[in-house]
C-alpha positions in Angstrom: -1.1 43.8 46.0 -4.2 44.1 43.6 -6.2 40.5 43.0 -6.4 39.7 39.6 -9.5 39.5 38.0 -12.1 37.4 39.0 -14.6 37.1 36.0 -13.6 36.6 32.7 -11.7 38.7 30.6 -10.1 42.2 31.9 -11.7 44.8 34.2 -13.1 47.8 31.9 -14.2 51.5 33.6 -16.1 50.8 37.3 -14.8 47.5 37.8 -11.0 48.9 37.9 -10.7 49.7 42.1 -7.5 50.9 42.8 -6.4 54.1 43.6 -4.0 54.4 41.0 -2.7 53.5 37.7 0.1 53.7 34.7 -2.1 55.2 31.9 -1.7 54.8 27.8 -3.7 56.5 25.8 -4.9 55.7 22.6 -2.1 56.7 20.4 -0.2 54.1 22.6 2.0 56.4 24.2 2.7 56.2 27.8 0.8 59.3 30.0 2.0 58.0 33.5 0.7 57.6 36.8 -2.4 59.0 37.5 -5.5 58.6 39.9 -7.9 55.8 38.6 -10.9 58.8 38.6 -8.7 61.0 36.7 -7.9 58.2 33.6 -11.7 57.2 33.5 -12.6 60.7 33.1 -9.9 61.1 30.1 -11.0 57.9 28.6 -14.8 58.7 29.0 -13.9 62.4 27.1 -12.2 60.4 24.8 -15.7 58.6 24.1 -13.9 55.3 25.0 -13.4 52.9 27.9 -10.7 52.1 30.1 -9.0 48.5 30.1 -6.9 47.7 32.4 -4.3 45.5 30.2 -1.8 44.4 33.5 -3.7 43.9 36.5 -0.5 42.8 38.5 1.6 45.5 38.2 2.3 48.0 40.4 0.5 50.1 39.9 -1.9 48.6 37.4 -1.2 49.0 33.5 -4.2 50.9 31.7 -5.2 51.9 28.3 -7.8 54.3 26.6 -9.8 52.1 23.5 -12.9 51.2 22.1 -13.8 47.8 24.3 -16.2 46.6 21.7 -13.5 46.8 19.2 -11.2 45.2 21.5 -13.2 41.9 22.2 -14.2 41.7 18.5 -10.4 41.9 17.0 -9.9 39.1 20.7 -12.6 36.6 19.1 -11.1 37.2 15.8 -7.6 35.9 16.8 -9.2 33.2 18.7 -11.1 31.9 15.4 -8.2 32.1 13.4 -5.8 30.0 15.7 -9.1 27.4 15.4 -8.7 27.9 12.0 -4.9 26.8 11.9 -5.2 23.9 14.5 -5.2 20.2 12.3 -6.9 17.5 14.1 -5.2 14.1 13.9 -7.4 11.5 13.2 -6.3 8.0 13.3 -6.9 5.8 10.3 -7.0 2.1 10.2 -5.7 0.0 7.4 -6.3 -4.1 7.8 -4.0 -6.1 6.3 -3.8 -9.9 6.7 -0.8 -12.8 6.7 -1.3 -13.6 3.3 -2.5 -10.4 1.5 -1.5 -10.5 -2.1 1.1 -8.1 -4.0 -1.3 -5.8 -5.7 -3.5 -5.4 -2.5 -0.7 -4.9 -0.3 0.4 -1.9 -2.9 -3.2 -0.5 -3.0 -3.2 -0.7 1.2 0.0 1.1 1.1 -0.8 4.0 -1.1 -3.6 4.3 0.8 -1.3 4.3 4.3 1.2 6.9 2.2 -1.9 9.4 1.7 -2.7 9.3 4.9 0.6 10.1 6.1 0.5 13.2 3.7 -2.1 14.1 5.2 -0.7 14.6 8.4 -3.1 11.6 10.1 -1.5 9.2 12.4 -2.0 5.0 10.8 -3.2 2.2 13.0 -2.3 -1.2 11.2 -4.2 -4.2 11.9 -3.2 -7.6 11.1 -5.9 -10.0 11.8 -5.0 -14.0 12.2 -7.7 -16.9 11.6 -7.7 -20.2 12.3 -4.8 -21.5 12.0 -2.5 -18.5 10.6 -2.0 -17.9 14.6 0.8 -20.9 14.8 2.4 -19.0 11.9 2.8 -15.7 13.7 6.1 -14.8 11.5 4.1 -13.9 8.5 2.1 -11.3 10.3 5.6 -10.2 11.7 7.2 -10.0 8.1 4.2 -8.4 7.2 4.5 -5.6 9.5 8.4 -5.5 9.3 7.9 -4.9 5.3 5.0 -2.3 5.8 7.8 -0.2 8.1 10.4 -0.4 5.5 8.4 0.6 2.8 7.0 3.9 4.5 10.3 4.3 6.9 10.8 7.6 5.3 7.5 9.4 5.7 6.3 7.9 9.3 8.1 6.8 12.3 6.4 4.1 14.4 4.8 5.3 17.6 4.1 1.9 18.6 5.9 -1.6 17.8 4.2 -4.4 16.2 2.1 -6.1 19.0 -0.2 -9.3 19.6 -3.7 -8.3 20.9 -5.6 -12.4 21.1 -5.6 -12.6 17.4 -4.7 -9.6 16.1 -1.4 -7.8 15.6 -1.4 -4.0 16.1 1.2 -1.2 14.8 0.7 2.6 14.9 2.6 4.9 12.2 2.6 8.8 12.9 3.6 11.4 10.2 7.5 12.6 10.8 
């Protein structure tokens, strides 16, 4: 059984060692088995190279093309699926026990956007003093930040007490 390759990318031309292989020409159309010296010398009259495209078949898959072209149109595919990927950033809003109507509606706009957005929320509800012996608030808090955005997040993780701080994490659905 051929050993796949061991450098990056597929063998081209010389480094392809076996005694024979399936062959495709250019066109795409299926030649058949030949000797490995025979396909190189089509390829090479062809003016192109000789990639082997199945290195664990048996006997190994190869096809006449222009390699240069080949890795260029590779990278090319690779950029555009880095294109495509959206990184998920985490944003924090801070809220506190006794945050007032019209900044909790500005703090949850701002929470909404981000969910359009496609980033995951981290809300932090800080206690002072003595707002930690009335722990409920924070907790009714939290309970009316999730019913107000219930239908555009779902909560990756519960309301929890960190020391003096309560922590909640919405993601997009």
């Amino acid at each position: 059984m051929p050993s796949a390759p061991t450098r990056e990318g597929p063998r081209v031309n010389e480094e392809i060692r076996v005694p024979q292989v399936r062959l495709i020409d250019e066109a795409g159309e299926m030649i058949g088995i030949m000797s490995t010296r025979d396909a190189l010398n089509k390829a090479f009259s062809a003016g192109l190279d000789l990639l082997e495209i199945s290195p664990t078949a048996v006997p190994p898959v190869v096809k006449i093309l222009d390699y240069g072209k080949f890795k260029y149109e590779q990278q090319k595919k690779k950029n555009e699926a880095r294109k495509k990927q959206k990184v998920i950033e985490i944003k924090e809003v801070k809220v506190r026990p006794g945050t007032g109507e019209h900044d909790f509606q500005t703090k949850l706009k701002a929470i909404q956007s981000f969910l359009e957005d496609g980033d995951k929320v981290k809300i932090s509800l800080r206690f002072k003093g003595r707002e930690m012996a009335h722990q409920e608030l924070g907790i009714k808090m939290m309970e009316r930040i999730r019913a107000e955005v219930e239908e555009k997040a779902k909560i990756e993780q519960m309301p929890k007490l960190e020391n003096r701080q309560m922590l909640m994490v919405l993601a997009p659905r």
